[in-house]
NUVO-634624 format. One record per atom (N, C-alpha, C, CB): residue number from 1; residue in three letters; x negated, y negated, z negated; atom name. Coordinates in Angstrom, 2 decimals, padded with zeros to 5 digits. Glycine has a CB too. Layout:
<sites>
<site i="NUM" aa="ALA" px="X" py="Y" pz="Z" at="CA"/>
...
</sites>
This chain:
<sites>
<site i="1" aa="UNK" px="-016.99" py="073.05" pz="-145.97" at="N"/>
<site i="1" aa="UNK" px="-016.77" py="074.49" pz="-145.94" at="CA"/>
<site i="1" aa="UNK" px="-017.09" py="074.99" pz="-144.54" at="C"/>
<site i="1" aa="UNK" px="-015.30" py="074.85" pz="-146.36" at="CB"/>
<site i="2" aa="UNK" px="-017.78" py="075.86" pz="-144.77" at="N"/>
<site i="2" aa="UNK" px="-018.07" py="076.70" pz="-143.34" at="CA"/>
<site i="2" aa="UNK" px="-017.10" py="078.33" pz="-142.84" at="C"/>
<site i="2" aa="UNK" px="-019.87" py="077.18" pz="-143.53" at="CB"/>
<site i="3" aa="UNK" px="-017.23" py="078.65" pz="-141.82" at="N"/>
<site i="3" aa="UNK" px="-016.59" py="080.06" pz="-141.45" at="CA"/>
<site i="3" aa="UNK" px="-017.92" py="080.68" pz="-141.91" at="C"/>
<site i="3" aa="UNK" px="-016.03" py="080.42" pz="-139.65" at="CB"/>
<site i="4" aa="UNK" px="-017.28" py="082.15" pz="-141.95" at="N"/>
<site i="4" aa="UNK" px="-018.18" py="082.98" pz="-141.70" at="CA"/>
<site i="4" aa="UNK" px="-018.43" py="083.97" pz="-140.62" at="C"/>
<site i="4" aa="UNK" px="-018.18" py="083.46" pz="-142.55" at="CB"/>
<site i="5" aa="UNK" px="-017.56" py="084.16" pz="-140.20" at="N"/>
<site i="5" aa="UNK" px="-017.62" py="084.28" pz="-138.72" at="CA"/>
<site i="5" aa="UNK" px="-018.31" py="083.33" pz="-137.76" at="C"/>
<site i="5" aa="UNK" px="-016.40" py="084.31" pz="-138.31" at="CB"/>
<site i="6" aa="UNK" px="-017.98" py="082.30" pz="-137.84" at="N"/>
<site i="6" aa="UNK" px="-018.87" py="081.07" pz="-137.15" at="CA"/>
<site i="6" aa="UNK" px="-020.90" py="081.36" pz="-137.47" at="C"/>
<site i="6" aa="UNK" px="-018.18" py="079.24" pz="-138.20" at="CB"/>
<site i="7" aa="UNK" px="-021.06" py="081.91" pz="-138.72" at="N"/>
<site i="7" aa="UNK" px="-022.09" py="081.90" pz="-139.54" at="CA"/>
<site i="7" aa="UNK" px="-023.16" py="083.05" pz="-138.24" at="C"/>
<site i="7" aa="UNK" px="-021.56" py="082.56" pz="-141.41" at="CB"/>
<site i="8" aa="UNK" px="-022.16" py="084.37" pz="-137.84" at="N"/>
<site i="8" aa="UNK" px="-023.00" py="085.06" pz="-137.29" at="CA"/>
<site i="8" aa="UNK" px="-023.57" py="086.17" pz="-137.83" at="C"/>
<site i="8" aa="UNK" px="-023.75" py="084.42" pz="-137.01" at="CB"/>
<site i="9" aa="UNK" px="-023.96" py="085.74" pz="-139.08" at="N"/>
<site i="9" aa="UNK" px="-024.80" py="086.64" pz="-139.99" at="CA"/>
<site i="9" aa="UNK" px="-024.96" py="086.63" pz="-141.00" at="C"/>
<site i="9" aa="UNK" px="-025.73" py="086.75" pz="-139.88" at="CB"/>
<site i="10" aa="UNK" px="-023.18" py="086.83" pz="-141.42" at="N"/>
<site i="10" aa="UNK" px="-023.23" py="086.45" pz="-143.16" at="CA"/>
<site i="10" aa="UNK" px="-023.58" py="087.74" pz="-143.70" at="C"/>
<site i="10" aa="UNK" px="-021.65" py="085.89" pz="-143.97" at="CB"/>
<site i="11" aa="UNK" px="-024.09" py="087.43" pz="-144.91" at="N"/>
<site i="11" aa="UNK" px="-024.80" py="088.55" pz="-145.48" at="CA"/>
<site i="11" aa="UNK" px="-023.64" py="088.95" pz="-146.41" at="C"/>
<site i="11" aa="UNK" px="-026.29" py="088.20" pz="-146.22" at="CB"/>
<site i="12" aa="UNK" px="-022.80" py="089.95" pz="-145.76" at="N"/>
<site i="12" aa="UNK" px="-021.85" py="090.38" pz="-146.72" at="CA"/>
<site i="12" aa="UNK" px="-022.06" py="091.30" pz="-147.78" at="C"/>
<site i="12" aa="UNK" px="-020.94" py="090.83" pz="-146.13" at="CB"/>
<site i="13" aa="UNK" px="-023.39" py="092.02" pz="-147.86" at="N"/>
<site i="13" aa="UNK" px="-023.63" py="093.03" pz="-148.80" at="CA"/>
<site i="13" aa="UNK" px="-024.39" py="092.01" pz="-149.64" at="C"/>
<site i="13" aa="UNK" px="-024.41" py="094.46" pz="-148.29" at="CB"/>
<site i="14" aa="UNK" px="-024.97" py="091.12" pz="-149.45" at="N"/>
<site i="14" aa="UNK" px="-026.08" py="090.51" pz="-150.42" at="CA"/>
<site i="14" aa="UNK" px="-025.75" py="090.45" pz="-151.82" at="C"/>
<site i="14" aa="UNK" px="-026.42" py="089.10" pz="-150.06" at="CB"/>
<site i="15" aa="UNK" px="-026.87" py="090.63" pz="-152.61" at="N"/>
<site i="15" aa="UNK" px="-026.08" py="090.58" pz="-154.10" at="CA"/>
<site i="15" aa="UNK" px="-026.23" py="089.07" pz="-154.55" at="C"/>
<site i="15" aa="UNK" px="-026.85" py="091.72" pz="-155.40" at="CB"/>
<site i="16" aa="UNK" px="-026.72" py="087.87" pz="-153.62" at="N"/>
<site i="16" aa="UNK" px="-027.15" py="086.47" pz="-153.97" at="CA"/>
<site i="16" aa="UNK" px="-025.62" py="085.78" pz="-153.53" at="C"/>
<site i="16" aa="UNK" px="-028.73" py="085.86" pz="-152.99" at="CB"/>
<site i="17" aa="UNK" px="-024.96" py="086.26" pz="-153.29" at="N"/>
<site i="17" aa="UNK" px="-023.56" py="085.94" pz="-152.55" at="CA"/>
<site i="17" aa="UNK" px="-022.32" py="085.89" pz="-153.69" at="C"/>
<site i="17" aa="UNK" px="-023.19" py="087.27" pz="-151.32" at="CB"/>
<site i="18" aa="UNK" px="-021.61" py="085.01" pz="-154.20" at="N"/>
<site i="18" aa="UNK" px="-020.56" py="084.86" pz="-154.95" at="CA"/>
<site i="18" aa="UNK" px="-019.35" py="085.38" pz="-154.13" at="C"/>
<site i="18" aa="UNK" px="-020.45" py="083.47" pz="-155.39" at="CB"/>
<site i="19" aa="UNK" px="-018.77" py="085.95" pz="-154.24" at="N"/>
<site i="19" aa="UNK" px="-017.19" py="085.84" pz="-153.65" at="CA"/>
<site i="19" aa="UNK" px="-016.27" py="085.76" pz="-154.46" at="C"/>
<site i="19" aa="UNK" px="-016.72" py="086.90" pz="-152.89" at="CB"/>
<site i="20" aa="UNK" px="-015.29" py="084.99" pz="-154.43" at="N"/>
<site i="20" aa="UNK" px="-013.88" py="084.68" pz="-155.13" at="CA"/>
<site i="20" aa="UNK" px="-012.82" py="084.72" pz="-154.31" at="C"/>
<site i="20" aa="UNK" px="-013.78" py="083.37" pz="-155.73" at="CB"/>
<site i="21" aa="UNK" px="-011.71" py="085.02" pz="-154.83" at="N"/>
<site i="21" aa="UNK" px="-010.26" py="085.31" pz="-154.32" at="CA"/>
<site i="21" aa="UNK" px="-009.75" py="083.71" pz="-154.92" at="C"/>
<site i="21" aa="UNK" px="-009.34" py="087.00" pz="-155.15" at="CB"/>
<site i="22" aa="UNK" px="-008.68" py="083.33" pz="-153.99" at="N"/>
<site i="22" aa="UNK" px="-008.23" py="082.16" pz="-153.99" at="CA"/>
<site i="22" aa="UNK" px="-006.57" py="082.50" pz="-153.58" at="C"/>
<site i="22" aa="UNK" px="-009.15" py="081.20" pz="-153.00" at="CB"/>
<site i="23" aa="UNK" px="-005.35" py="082.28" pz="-154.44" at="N"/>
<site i="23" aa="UNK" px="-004.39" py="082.27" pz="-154.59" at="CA"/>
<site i="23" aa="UNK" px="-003.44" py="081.20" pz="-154.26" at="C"/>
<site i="23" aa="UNK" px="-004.45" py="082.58" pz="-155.44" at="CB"/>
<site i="24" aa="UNK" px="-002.48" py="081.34" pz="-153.29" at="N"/>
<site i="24" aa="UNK" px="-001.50" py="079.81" pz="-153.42" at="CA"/>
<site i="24" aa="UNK" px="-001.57" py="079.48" pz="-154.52" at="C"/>
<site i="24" aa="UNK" px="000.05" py="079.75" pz="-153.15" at="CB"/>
<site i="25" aa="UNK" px="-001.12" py="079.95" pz="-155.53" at="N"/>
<site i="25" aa="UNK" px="-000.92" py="079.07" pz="-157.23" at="CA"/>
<site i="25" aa="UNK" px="-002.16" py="077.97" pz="-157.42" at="C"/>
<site i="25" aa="UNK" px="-001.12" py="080.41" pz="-158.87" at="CB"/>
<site i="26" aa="UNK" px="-003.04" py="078.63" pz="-156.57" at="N"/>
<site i="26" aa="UNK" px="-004.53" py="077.87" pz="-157.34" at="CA"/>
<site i="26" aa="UNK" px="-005.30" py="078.68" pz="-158.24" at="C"/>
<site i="26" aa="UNK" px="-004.19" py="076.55" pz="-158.34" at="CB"/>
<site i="27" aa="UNK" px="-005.02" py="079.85" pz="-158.61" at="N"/>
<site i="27" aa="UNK" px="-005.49" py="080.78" pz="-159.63" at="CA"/>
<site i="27" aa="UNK" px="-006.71" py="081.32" pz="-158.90" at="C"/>
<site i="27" aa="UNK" px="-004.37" py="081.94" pz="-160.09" at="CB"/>
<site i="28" aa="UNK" px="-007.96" py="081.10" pz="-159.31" at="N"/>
<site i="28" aa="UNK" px="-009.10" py="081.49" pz="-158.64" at="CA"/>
<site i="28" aa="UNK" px="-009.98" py="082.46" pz="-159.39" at="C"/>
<site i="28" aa="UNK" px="-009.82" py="080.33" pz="-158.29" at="CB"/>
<site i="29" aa="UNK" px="-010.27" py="083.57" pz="-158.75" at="N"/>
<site i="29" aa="UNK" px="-010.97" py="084.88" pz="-159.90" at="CA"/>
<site i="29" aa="UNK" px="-012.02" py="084.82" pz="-158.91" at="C"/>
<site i="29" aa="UNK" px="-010.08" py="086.77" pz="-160.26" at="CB"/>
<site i="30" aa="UNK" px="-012.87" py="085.57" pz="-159.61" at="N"/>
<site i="30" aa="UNK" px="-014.28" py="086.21" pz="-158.89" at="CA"/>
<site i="30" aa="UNK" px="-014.24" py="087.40" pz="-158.46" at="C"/>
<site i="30" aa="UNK" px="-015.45" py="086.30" pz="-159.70" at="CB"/>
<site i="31" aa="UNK" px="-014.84" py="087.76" pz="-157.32" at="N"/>
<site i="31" aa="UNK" px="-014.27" py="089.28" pz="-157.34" at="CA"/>
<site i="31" aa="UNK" px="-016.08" py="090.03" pz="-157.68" at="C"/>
<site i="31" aa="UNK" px="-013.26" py="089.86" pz="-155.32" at="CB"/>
<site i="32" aa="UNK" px="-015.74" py="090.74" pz="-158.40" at="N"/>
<site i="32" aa="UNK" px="-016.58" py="091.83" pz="-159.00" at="CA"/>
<site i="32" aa="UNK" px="-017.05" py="092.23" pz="-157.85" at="C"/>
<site i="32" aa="UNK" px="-015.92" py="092.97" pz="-159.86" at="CB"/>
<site i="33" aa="UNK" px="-018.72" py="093.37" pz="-158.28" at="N"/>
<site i="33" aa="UNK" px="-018.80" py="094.16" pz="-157.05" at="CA"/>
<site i="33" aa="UNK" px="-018.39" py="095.31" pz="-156.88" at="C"/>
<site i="33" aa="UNK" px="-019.82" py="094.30" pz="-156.68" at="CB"/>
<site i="34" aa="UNK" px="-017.32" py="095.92" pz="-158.01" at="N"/>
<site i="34" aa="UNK" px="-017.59" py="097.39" pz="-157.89" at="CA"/>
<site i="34" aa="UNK" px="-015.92" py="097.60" pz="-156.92" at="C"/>
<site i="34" aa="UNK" px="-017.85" py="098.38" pz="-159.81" at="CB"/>
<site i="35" aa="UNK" px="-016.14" py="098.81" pz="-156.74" at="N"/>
<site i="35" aa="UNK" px="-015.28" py="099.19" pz="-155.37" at="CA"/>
<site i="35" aa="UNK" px="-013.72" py="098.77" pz="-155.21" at="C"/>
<site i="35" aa="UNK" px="-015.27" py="100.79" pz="-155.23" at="CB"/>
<site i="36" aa="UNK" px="-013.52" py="099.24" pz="-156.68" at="N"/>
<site i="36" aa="UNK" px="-011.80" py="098.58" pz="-156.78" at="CA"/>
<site i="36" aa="UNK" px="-011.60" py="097.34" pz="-156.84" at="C"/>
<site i="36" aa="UNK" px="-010.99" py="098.92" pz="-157.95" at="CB"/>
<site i="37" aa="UNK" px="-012.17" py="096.11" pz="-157.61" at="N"/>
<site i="37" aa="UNK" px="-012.04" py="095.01" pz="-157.37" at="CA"/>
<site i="37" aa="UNK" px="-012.35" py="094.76" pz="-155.90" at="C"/>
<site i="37" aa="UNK" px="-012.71" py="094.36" pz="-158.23" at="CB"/>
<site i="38" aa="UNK" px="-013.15" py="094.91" pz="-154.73" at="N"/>
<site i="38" aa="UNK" px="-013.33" py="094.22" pz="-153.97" at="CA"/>
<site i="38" aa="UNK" px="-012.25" py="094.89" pz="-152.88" at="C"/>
<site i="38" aa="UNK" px="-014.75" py="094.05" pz="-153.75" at="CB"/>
<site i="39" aa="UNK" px="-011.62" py="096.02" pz="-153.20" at="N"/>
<site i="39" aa="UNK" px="-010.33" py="096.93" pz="-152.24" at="CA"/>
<site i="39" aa="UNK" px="-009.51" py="096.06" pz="-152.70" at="C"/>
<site i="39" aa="UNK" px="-009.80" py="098.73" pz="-152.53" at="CB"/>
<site i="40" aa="UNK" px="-008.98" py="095.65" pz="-153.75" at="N"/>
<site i="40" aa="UNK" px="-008.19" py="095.44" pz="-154.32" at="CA"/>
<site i="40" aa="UNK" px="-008.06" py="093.57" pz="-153.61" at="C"/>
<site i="40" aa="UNK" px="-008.51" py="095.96" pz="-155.88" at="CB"/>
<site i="41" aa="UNK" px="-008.93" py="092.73" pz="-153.47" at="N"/>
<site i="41" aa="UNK" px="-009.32" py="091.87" pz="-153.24" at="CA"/>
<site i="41" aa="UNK" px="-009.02" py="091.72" pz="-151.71" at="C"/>
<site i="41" aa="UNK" px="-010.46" py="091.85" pz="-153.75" at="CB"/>
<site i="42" aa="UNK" px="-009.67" py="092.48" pz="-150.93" at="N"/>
<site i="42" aa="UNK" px="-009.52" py="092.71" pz="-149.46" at="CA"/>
<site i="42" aa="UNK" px="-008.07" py="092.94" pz="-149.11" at="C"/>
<site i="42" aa="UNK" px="-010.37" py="093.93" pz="-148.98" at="CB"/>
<site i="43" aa="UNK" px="-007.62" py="093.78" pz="-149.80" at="N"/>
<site i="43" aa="UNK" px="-006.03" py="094.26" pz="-149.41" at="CA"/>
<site i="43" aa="UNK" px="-005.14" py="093.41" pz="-149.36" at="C"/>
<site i="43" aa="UNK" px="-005.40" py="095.14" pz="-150.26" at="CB"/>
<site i="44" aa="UNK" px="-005.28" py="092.57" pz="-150.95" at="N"/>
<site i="44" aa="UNK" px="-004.58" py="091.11" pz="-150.76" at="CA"/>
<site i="44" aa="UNK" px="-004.85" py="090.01" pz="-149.60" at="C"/>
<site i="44" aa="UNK" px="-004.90" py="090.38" pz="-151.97" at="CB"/>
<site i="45" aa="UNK" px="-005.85" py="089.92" pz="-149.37" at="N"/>
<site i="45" aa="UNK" px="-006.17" py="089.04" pz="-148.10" at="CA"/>
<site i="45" aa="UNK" px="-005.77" py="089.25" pz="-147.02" at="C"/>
<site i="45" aa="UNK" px="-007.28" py="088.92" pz="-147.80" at="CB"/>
<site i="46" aa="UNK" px="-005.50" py="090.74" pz="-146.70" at="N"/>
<site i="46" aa="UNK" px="-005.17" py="091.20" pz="-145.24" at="CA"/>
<site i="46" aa="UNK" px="-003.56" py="091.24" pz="-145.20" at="C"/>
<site i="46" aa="UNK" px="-005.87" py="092.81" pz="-144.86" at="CB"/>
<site i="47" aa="UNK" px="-003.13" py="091.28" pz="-146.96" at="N"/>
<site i="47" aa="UNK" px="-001.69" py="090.86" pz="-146.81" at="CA"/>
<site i="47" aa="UNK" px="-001.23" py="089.57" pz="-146.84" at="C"/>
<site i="47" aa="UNK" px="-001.01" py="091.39" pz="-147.68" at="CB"/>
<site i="48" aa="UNK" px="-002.07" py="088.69" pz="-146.98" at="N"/>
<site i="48" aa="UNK" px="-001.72" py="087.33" pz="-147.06" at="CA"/>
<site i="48" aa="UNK" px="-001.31" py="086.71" pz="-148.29" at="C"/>
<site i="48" aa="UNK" px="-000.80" py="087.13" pz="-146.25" at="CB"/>
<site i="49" aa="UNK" px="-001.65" py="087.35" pz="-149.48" at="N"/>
<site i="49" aa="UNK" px="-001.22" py="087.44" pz="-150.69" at="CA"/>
<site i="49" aa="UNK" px="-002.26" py="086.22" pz="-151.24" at="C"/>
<site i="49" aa="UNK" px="-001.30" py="089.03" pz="-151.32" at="CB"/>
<site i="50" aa="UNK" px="-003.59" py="086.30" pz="-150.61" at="N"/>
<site i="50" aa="UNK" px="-004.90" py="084.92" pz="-150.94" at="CA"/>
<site i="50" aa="UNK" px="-006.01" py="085.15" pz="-149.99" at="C"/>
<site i="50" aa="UNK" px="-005.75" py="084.95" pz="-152.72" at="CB"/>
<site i="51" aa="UNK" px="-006.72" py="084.40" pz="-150.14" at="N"/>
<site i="51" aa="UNK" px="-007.80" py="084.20" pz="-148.78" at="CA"/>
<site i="51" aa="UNK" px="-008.95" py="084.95" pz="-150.43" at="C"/>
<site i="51" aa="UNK" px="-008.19" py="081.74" pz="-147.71" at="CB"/>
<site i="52" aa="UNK" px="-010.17" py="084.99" pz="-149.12" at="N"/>
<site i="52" aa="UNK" px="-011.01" py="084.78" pz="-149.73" at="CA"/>
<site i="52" aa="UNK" px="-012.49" py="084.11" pz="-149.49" at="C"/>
<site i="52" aa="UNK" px="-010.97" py="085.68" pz="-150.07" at="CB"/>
<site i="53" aa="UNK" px="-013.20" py="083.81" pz="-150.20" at="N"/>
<site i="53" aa="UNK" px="-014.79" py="082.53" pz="-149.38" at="CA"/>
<site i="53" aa="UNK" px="-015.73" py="082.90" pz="-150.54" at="C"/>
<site i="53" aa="UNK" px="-014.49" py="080.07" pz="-149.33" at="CB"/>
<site i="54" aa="UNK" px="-016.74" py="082.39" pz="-150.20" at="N"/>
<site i="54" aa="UNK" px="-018.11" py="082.86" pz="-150.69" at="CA"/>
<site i="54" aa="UNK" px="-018.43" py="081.79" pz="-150.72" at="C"/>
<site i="54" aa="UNK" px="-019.04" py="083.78" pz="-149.99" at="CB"/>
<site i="55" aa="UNK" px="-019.92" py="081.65" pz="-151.83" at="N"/>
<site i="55" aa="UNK" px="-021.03" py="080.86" pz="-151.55" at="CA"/>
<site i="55" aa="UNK" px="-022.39" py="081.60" pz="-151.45" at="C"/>
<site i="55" aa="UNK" px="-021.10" py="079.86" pz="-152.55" at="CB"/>
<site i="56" aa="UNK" px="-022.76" py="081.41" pz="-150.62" at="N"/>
<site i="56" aa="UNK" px="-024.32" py="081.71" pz="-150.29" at="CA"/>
<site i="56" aa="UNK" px="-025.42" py="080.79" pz="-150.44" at="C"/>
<site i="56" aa="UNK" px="-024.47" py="082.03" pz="-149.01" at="CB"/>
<site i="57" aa="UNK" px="-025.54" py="081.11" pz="-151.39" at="N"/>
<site i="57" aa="UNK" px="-027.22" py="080.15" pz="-152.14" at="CA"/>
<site i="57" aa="UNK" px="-028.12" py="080.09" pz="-151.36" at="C"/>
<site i="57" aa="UNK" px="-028.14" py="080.81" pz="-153.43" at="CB"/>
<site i="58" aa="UNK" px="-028.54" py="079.04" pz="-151.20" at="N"/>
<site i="58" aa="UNK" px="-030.13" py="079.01" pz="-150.09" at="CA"/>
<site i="58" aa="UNK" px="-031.14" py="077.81" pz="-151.17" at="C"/>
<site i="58" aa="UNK" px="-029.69" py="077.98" pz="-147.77" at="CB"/>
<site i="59" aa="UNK" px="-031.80" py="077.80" pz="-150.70" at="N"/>
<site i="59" aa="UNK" px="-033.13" py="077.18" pz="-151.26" at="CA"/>
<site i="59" aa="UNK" px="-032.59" py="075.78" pz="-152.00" at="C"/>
<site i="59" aa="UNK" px="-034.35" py="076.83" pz="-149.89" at="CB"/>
<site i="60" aa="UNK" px="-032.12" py="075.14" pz="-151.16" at="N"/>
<site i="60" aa="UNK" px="-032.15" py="073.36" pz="-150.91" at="CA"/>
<site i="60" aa="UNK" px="-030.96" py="073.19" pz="-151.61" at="C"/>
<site i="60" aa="UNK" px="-032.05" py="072.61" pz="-149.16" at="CB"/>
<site i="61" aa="UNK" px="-029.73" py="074.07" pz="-151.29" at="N"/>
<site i="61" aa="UNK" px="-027.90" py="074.02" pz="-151.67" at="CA"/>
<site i="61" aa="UNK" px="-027.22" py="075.40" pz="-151.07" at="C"/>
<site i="61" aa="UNK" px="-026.94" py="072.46" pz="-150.72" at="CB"/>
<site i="62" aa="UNK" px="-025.91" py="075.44" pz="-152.00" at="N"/>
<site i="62" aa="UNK" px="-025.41" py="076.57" pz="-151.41" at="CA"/>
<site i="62" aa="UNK" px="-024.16" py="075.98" pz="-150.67" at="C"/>
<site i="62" aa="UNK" px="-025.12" py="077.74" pz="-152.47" at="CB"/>
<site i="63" aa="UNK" px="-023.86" py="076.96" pz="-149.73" at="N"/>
<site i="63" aa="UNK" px="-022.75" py="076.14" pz="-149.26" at="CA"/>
<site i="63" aa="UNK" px="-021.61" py="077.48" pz="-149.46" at="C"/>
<site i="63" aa="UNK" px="-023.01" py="075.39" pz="-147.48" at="CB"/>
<site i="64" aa="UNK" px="-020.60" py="076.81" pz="-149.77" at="N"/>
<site i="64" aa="UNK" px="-018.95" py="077.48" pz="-149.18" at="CA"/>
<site i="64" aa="UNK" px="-018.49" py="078.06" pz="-148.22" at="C"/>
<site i="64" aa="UNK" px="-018.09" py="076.77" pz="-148.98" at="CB"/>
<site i="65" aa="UNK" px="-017.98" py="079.57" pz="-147.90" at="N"/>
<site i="65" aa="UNK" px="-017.79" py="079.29" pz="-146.83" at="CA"/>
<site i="65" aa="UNK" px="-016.25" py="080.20" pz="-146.89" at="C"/>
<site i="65" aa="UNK" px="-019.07" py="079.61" pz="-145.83" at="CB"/>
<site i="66" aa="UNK" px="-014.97" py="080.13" pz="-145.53" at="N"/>
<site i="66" aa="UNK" px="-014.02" py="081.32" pz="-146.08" at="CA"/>
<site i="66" aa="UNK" px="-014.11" py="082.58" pz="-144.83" at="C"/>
<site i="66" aa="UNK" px="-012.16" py="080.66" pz="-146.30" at="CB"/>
<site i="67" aa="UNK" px="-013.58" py="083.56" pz="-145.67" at="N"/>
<site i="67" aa="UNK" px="-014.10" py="084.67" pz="-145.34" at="CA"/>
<site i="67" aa="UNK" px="-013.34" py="084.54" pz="-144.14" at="C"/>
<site i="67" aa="UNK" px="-014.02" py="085.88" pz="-146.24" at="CB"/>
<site i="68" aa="UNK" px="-013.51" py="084.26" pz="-142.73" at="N"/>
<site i="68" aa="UNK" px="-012.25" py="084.59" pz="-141.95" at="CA"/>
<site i="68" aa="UNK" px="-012.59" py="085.77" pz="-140.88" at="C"/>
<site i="68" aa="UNK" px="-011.69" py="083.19" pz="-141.16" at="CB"/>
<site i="69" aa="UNK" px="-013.09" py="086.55" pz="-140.92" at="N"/>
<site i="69" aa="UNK" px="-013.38" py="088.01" pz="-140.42" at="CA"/>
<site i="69" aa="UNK" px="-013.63" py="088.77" pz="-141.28" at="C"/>
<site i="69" aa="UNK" px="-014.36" py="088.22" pz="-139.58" at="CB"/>
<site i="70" aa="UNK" px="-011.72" py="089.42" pz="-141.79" at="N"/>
<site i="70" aa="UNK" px="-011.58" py="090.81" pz="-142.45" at="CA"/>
<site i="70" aa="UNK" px="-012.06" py="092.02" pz="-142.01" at="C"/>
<site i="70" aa="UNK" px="-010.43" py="091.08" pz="-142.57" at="CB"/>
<site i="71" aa="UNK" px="-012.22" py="092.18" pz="-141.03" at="N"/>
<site i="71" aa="UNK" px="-013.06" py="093.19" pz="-140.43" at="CA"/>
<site i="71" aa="UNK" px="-014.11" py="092.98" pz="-140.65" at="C"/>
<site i="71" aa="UNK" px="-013.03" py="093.41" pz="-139.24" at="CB"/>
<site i="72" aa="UNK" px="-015.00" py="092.58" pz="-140.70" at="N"/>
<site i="72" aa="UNK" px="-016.31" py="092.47" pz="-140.87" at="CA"/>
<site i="72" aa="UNK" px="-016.36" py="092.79" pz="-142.10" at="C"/>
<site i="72" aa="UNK" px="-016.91" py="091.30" pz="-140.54" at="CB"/>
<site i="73" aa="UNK" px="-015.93" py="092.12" pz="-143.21" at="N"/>
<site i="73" aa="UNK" px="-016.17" py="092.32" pz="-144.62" at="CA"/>
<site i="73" aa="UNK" px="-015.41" py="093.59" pz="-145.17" at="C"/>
<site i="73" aa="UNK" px="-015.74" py="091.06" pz="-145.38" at="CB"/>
<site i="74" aa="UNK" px="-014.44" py="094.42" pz="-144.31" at="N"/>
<site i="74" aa="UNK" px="-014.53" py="095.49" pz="-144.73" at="CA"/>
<site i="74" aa="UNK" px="-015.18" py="096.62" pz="-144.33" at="C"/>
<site i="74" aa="UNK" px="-013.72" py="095.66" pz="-144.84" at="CB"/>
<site i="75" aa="UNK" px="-016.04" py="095.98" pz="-143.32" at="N"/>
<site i="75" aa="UNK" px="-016.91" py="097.07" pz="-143.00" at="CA"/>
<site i="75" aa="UNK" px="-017.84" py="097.20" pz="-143.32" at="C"/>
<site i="75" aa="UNK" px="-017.13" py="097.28" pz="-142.13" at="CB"/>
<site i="76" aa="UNK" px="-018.74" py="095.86" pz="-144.19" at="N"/>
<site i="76" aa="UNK" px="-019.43" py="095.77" pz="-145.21" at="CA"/>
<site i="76" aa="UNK" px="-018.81" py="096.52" pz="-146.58" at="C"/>
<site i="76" aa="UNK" px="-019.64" py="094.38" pz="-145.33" at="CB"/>
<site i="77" aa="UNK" px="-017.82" py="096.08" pz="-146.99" at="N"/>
<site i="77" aa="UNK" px="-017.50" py="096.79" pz="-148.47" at="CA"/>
<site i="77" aa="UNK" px="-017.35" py="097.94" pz="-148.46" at="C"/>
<site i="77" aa="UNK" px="-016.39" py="096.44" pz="-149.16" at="CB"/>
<site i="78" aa="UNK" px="-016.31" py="098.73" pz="-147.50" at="N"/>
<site i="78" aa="UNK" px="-015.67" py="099.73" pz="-147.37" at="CA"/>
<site i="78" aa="UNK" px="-016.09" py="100.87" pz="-146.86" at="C"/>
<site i="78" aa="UNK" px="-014.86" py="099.46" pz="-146.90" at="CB"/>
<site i="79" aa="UNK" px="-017.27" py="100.96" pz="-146.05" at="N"/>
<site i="79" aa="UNK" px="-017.75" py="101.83" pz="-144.63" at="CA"/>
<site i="79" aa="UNK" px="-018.87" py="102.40" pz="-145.80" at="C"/>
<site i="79" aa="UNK" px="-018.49" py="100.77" pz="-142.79" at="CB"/>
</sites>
């Protein structure tokens, strides 16, 4: 698993990009793209309620990564 912050230049708008919400329980959803799922998604994360991580597909493999700059990704979703 990688950061994405570490990454530099994650492509947070990309539509080739999976993101899922990840829950203590283990209960793992996808988060949709449209506006309320991903508010809804973000809000929980910034409350500590679940993280959230991506995979970003590349040619060869995709790799994992967790989202750990909420700012960033809400300034992608939200702005």
């Amino acid at each position: 698993m990688r950061s994405a912050k570490e990454a530099g230049c994650f492509p947070y708008k990309s539509k080739l990009v999976c993101f899922m919400e990840v829950f203590p329980d283990g209960t793992i959803t996808q988060i949709l793209t449209d506006r309320n799922s991903r508010q809804s998604a973000l809000s929980n994360a910034i409350s500590g309620k679940s993280k959230i991580f991506a995979v970003w597909p590349g040619q060869w493999r995709s790799d994992l990564f967790i989202i750990d700059d909420l700012d960033e990704l809400f300034d992608a979703w939200c702005a």
